[in-house]
C-alpha positions as CSV (number, residue, x, y, z in Angstrom):
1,X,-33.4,20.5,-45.7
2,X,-30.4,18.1,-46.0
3,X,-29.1,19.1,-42.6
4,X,-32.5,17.6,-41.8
5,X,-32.2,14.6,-43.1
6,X,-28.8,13.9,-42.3
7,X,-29.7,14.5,-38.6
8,X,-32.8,12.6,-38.3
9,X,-30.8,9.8,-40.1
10,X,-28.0,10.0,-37.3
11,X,-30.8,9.9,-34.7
12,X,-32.6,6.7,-35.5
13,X,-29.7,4.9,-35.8
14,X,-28.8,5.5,-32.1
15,X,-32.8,4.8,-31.2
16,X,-32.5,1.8,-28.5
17,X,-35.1,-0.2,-27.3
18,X,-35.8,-0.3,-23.8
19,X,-38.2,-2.1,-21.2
20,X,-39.2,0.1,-18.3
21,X,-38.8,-0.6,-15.0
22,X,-40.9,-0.2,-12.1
23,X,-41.7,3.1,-10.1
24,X,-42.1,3.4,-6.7
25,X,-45.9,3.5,-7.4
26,X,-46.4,0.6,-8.9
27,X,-46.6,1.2,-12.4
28,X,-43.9,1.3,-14.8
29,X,-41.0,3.9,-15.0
30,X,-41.2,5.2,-18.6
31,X,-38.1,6.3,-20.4
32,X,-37.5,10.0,-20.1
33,X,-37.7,11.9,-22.5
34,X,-34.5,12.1,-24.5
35,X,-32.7,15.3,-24.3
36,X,-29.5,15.6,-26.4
37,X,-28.7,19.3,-25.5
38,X,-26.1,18.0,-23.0
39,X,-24.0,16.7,-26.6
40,X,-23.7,20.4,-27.8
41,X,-22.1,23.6,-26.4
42,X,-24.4,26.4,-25.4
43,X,-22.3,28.5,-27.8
44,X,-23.6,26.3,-31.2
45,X,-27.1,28.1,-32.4
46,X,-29.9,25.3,-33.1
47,X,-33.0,25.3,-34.8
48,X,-36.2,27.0,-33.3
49,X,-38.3,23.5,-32.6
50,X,-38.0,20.9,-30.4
51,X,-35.9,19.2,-33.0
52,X,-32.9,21.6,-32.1
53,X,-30.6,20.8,-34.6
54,X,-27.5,22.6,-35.2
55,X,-28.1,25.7,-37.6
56,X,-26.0,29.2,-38.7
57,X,-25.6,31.8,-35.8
58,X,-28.4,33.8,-38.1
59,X,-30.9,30.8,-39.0
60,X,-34.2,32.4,-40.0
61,X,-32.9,35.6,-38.2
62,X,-34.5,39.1,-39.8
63,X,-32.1,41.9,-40.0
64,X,-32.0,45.1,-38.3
65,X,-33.7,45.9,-34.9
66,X,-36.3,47.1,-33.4
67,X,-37.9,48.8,-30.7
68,X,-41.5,48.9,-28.4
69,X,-42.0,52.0,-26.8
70,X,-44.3,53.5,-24.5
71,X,-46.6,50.6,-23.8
72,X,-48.0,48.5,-20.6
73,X,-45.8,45.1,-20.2
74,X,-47.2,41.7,-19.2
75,X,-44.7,39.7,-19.6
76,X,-46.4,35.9,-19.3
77,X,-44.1,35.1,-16.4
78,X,-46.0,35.7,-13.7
79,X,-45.5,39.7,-12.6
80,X,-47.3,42.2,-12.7
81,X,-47.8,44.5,-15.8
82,X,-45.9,47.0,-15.9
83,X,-44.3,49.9,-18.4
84,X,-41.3,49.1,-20.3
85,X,-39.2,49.3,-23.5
86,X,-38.7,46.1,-25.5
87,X,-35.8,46.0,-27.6
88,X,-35.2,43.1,-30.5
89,X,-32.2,42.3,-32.7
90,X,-32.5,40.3,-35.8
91,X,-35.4,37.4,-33.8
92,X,-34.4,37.8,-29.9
93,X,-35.2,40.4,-27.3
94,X,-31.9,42.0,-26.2
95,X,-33.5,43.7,-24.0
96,X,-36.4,44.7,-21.1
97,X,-35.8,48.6,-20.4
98,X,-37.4,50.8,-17.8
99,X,-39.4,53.6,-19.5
100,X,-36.8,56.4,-20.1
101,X,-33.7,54.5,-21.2
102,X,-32.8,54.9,-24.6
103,X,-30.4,52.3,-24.5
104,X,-31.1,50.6,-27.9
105,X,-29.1,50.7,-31.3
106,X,-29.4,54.2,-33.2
107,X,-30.9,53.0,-36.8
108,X,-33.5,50.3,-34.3
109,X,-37.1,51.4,-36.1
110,X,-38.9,52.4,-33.1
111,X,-42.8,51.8,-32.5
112,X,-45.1,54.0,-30.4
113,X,-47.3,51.8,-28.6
114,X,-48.5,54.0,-25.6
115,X,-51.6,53.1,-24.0
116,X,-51.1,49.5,-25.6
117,X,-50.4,46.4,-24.2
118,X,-47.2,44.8,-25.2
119,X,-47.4,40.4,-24.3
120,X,-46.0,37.4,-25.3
121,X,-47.9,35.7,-28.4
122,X,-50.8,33.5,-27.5
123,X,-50.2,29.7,-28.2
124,X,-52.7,27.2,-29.2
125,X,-51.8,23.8,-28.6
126,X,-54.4,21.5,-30.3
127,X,-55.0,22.6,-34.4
128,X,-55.3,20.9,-37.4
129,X,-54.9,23.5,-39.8
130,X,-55.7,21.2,-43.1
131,X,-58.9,19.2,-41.5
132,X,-62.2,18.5,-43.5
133,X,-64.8,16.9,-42.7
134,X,-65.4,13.7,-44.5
135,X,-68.9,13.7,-44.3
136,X,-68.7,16.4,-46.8
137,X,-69.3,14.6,-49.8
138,X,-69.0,17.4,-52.3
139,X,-65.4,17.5,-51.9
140,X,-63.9,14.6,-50.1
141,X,-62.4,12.8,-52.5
142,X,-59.8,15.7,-54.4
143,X,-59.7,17.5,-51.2
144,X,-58.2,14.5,-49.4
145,X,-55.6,13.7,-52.2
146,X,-54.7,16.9,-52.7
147,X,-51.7,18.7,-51.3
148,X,-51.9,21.8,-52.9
149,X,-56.2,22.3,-51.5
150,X,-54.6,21.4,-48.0
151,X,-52.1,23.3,-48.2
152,X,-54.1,26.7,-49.2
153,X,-56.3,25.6,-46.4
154,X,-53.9,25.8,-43.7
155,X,-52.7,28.9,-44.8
156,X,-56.0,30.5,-44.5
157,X,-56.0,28.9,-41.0
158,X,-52.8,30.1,-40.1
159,X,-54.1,33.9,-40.6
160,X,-56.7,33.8,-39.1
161,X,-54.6,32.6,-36.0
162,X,-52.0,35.0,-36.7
163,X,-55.0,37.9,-36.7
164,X,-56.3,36.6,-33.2
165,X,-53.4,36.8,-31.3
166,X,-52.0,33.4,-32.1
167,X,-48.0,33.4,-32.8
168,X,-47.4,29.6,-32.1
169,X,-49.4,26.4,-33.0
170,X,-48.8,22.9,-32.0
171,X,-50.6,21.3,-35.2
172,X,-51.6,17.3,-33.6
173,X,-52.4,15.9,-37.4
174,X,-52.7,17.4,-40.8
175,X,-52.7,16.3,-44.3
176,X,-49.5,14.5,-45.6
177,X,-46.6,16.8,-46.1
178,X,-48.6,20.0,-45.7
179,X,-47.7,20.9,-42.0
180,X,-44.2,20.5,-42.5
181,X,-43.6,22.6,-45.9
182,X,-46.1,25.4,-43.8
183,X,-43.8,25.3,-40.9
184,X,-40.6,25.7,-43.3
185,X,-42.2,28.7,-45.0
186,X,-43.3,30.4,-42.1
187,X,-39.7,30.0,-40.9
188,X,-37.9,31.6,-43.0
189,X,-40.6,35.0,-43.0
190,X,-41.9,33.8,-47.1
191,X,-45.9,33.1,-45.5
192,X,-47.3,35.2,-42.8
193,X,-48.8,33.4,-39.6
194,X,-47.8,31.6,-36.2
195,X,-44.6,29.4,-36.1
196,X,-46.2,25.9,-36.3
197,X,-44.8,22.7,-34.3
198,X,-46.4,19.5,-36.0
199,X,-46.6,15.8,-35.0
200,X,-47.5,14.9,-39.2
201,X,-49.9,12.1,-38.6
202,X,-51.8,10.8,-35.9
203,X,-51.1,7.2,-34.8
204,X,-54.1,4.9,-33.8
205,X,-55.5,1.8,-34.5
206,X,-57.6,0.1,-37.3
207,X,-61.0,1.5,-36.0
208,X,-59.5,4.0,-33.5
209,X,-60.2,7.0,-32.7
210,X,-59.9,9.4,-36.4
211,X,-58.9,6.1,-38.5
212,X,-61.9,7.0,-40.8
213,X,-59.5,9.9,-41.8
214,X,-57.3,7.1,-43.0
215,X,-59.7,4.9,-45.0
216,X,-59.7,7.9,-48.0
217,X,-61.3,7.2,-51.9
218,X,-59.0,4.8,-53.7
219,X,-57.3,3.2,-51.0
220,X,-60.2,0.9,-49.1
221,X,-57.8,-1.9,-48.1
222,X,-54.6,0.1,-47.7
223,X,-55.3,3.1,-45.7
224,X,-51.2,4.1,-45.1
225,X,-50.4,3.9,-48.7
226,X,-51.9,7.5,-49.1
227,X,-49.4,9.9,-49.3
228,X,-51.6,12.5,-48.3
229,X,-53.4,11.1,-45.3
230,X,-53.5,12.5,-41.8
231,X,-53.9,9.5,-39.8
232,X,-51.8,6.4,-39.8
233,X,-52.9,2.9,-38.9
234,X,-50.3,0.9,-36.7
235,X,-51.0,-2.4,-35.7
236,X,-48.7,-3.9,-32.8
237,X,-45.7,-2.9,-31.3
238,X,-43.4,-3.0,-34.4
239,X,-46.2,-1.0,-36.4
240,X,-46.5,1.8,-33.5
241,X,-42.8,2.1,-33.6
242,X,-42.4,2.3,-37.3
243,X,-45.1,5.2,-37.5
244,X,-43.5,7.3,-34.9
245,X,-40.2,7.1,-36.8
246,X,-42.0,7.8,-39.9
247,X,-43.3,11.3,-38.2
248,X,-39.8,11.6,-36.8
249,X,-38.0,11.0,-40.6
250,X,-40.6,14.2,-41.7
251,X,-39.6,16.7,-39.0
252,X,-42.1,15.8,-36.6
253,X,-42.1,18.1,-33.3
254,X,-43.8,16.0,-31.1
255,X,-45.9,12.3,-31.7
256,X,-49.5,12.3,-31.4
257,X,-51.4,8.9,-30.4
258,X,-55.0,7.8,-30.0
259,X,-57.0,5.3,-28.8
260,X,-57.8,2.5,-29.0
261,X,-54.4,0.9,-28.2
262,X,-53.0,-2.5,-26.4
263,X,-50.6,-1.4,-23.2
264,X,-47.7,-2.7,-25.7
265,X,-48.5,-0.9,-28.4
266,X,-48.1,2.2,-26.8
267,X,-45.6,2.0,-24.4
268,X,-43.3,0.9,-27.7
269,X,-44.3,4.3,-29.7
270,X,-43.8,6.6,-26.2
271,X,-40.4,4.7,-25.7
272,X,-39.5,5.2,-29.5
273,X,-40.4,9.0,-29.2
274,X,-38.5,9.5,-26.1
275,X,-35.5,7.7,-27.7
276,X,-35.6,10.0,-30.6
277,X,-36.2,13.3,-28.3
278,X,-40.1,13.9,-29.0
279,X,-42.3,14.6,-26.4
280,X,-45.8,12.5,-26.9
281,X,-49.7,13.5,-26.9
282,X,-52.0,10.8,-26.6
283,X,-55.9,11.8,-27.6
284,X,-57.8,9.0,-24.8
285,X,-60.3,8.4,-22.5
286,X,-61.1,5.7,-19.6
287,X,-58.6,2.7,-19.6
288,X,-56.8,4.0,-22.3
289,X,-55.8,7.1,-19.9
290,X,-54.5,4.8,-17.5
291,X,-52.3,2.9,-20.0
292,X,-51.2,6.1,-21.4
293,X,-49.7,7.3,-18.1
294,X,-48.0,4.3,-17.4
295,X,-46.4,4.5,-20.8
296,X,-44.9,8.1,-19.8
297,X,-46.6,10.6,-22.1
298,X,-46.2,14.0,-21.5
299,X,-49.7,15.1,-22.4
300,X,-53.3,14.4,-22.7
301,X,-55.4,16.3,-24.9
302,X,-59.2,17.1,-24.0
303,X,-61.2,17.0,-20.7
304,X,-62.3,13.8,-21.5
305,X,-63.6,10.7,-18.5
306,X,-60.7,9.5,-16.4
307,X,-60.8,8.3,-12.3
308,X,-59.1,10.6,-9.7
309,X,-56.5,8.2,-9.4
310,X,-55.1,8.7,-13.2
311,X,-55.5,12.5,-12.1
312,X,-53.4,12.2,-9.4
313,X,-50.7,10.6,-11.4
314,X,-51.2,12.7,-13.8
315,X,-50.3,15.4,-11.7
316,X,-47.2,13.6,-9.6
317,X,-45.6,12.7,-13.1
318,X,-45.7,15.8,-14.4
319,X,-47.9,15.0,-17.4
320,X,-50.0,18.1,-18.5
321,X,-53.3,18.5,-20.1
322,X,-55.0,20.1,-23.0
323,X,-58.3,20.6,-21.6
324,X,-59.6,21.9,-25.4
325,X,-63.1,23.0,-23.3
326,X,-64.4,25.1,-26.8
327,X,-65.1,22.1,-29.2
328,X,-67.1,20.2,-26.7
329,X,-69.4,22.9,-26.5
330,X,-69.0,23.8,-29.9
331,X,-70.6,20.3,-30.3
332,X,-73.0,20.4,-27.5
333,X,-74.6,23.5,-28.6
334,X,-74.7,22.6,-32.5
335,X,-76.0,18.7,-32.8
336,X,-76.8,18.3,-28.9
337,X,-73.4,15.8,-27.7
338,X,-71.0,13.8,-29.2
339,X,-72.8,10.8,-31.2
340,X,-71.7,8.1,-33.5
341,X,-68.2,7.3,-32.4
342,X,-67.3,4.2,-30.7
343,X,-64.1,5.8,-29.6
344,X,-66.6,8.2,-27.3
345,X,-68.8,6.1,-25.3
346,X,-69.5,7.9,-22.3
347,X,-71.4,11.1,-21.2
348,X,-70.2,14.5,-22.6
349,X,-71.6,18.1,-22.4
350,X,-70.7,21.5,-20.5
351,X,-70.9,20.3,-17.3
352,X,-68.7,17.6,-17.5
353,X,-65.6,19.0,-19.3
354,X,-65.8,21.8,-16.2
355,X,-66.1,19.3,-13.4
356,X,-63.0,17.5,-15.1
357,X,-61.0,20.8,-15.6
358,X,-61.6,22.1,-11.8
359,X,-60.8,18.6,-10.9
360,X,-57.4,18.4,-13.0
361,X,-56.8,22.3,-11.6
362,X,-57.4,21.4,-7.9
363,X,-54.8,18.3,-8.6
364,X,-51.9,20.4,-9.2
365,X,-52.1,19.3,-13.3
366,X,-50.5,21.8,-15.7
367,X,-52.5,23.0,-18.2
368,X,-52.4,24.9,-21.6
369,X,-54.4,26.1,-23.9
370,X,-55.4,24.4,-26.8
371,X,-58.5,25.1,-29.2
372,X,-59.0,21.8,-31.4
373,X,-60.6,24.0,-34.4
374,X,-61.8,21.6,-37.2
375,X,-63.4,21.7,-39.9
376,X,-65.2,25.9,-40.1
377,X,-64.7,26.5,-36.7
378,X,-61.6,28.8,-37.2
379,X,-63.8,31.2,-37.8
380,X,-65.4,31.5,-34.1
381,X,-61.6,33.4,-33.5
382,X,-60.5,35.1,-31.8
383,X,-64.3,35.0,-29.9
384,X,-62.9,30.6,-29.7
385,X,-59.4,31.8,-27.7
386,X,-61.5,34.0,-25.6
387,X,-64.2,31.6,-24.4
388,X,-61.2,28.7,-23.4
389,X,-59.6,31.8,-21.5
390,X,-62.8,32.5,-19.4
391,X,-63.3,28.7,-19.4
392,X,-59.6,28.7,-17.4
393,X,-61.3,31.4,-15.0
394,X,-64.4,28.9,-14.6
395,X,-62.3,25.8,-13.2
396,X,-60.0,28.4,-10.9
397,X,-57.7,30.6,-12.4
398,X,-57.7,33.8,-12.3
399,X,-57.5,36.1,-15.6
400,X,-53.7,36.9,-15.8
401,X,-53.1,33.0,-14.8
402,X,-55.1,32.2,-18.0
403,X,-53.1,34.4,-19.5
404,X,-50.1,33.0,-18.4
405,X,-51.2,29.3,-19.2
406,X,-51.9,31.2,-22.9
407,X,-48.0,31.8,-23.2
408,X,-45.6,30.7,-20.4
409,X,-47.3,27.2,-19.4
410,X,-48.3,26.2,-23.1
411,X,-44.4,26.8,-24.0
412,X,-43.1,24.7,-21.6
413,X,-46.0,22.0,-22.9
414,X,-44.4,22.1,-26.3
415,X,-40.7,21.7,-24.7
416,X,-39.9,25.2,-26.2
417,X,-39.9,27.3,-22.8
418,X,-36.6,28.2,-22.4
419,X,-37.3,30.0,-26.0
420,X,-40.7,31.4,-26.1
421,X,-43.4,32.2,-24.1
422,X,-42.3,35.5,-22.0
423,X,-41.1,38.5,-23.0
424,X,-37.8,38.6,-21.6
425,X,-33.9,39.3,-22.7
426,X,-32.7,36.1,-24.8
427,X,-36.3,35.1,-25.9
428,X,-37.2,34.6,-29.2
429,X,-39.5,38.1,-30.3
430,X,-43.1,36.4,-30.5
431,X,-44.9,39.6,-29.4
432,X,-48.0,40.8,-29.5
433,X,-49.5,44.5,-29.2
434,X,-53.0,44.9,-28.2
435,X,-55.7,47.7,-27.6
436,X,-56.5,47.2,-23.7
437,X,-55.6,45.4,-21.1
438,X,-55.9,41.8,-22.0
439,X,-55.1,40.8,-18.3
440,X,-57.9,42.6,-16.9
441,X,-60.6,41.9,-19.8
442,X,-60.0,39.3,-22.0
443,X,-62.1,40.9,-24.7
444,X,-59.2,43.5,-25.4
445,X,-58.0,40.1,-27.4
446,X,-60.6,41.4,-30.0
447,X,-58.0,44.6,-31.1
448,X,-54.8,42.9,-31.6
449,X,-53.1,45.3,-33.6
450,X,-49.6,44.2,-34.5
451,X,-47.8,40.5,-34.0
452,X,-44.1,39.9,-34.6
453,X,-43.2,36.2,-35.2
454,X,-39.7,35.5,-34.9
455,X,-38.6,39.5,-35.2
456,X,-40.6,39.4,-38.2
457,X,-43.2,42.1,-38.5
458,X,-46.6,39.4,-39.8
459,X,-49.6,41.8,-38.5
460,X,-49.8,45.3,-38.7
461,X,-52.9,47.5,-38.3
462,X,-55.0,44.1,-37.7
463,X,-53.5,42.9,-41.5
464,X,-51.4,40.4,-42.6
465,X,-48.1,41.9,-43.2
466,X,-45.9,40.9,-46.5
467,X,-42.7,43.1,-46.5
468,X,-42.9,44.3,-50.3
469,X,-40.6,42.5,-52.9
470,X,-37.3,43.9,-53.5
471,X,-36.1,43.2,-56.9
472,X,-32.7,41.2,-57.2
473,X,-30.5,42.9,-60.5
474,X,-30.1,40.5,-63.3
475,X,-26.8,38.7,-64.0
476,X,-25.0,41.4,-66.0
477,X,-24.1,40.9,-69.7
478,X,-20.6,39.4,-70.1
């Protein structure tokens, strides 16, 4: 989009390079992250993503209205369910109605959804809807250089998400271009499936963590001159700003590093994200934790080794977590642990990724819920969403926390919580209807019936939903 471009044009020109100062705890007082909201009038409409650039008052909007009647409410904010009346114009909910009032426009097309529960759409916060794996021989090199193959992957991905329950995904590296022409689509209601927030590549090191992605068929020496790669190797300062600017030029939502990095390397790319108003996820372990909180991210994925005391600052700074429990015991239970990588050298099975999460949960950290999918694992949904909900009960919470962690806390992870995440008047109408009481029994996430992205009806009846095509009259003879 040329709005697009323009912006993120304006917005690395006014990028400024800054040395942080010191906290009062010692370490280093990173830059904030950079939020330009104050520039711009409540009253101008922006885009749906963290980008939030400015957009017509009916951006993406559907027409017409609709209304949820009869069902059992949780709203994702904390209360208790209830029984209400959900009413939507165009892609917002106008309104939260006690059961009775009829207080919604006359041609609204009404759903019965008695003895249904009505929620906010679940959000997974750690996907990589075009990943392969590059042991697989058979098809790594056209899969890797193709757009189009990663493309039809992720769209797969995306319904099967969509099916589960799943109306947002935070996508932390995919294949070239592919994330962000998916997220356009979805957008604008031409592809079914969740509303995806991307980070484009991920940022590491030669011989980080996921470089091997980079080192694809053809391009041995020269891993970034791929178009169609999913990592990128940065090398320095300069380099780890560079490829955060390169994600921000694409659209990016948010920056993803991972280790191994120098303390320089990524305090420049967490500085340059802030700068450019992108929150940062950082993929690390050990030391590298430690130098990742002093740089000022805003999350850590995965319940991976760190000391108390990088918990407790995780949990004073307000940096969250993606605990990601299911694909470490995904891996446990298939090949036994995590082998092979030097950017995993320590112990890892089910007992540590729970001691870590209750440890992070009696901290105070905020946590969301993210399912790190890869390769055929999309396929353990929605039984995957479900196992990292009753994971959440294992390290403390209780079921309706999880379920709020699901939809409220995972928002706020992504920086879109003042637009998503509750069910409540001015929202944007992610909703999902399901058969039982997901608060009570998590399994009641097995029969979600209906999901509306955006206003948009996507599931119906368990399906995908495609509105059918309306044919447009032909330019009449002159």
């Amino acid at each position: 989009m040329k709005i697009t471009a323009l912006v993120s044009g304006l917005l690395l020109a006014a990028a400024v390079i800054a040395v942080p100062a010191v906290a009062q705890d010692g370490g280093p007082e990173a830059r904030p992250l950079y939020n330009r909201d104050q520039w711009l009038p409540k009253s101008v409409p922006t885009s749906d993503d963290v980008l939030r650039i400015p957009v017509p008052a009916d951006y993406n909007a559907p027409k017409g209205s609709f209304v949820l009647v009869g069902g059992r409410l949780f709203d994702g904010t904390g209360k208790v369910a209830r029984p209400a009346t959900i009413v939507v114009q165009g892609k917002t909910i106008t309104a939260v109605l006690n059961p009775g009032d009829k207080n919604w426009p006359a041609d609204a097309v009404v759903y019965d959804v008695t003895g249904k529960t009505v929620m906010p759409g679940l959000i997974d916060l750690h996907t990589h809807l075009t990943f392969l794996d590059v042991a697989d021989s058979s098809v790594y090199s056209a899969a890797h250089l193709s757009g189009a193959e990663s493309a039809m992957r992720g769209l797969r991905r995306m319904g099967i998400h969509l099916q589960a329950g799943v109306t947002s995904v935070r996508d932390v590296a995919s294949h070239g271009d592919t994330p962000f022409v998916l997220k356009r689509l979805q957008a604008a209601g031409e592809i079914a499936g969740p509303r995806i927030f991307t980070a484009g590549q991920l940022i590491t090191q030669t011989g980080g963590h996921a470089a091997l992605h980079a080192m694809m068929p053809g391009y041995p020496e020269k891993p970034n001159d791929n178009p169609n790669s999913m990592v990128r190797i940065a090398s320095g300062p300069d380099q780890w700003r560079e490829a955060v600017r390169i994600q921000f030029a694409k659209g990016a939502d948010l920056i993803k590093l991972a280790s191994e990095y120098s303390q320089a390397e990524i305090t420049a790319a967490v500085d340059e994200a802030h700068s450019l108003g992108l929150p940062v996820t950082v993929d690390s372990e050990t030391q590298y934790i430690d130098m990742a909180i002093k740089a000022g991210v805003d999350s850590i994925e995965h319940p991976l080794p760190r000391s108390d005391a990088a918990v407790a600052l995780m949990a004073k700074r307000g940096i969250a977590s993606v605990p990601t429990f299911v694909p470490y015991r995904i891996i446990s239970r298939s090949s036994g642990g995590y082998f092979g990588s030097t950017s995993r050298r320590f112990e890892l099975n089910e007992r540590t990724i729970l001691e870590m999460g209750k440890k992070m949960r009696r901290a105070g950290v905020k946590m969301g819920i993210g399912l790190d999918l890869i390769v055929n694992w999309p396929e353990y949904m929605p039984g995957a969403y479900i196992n990292e909900l009753e994971s959440f009960t294992q390290i403390g919470y209780t079921k309706a926390e999880a379920l709020v962690a699901a939809t409220k806390t995972s928002a706020e992870i992504m920086h879109m919580g003042d637009r998503l995440g509750t069910i409540e008047t001015g929202k944007l109408a992610d909703i999902i209807v399901v058969d039982g009481n997901p608060d009570e029994d998590f399994k009641a996430l097995e029969k979600v019936r209906t999901a509306f992205v955006g206003g948009r009806l996507m599931l119906q009846d368990g399906r995908l939903y495609k509105p059918a095509h309306e044919e447009v009259p032909m330019p009449a003879a002159k």
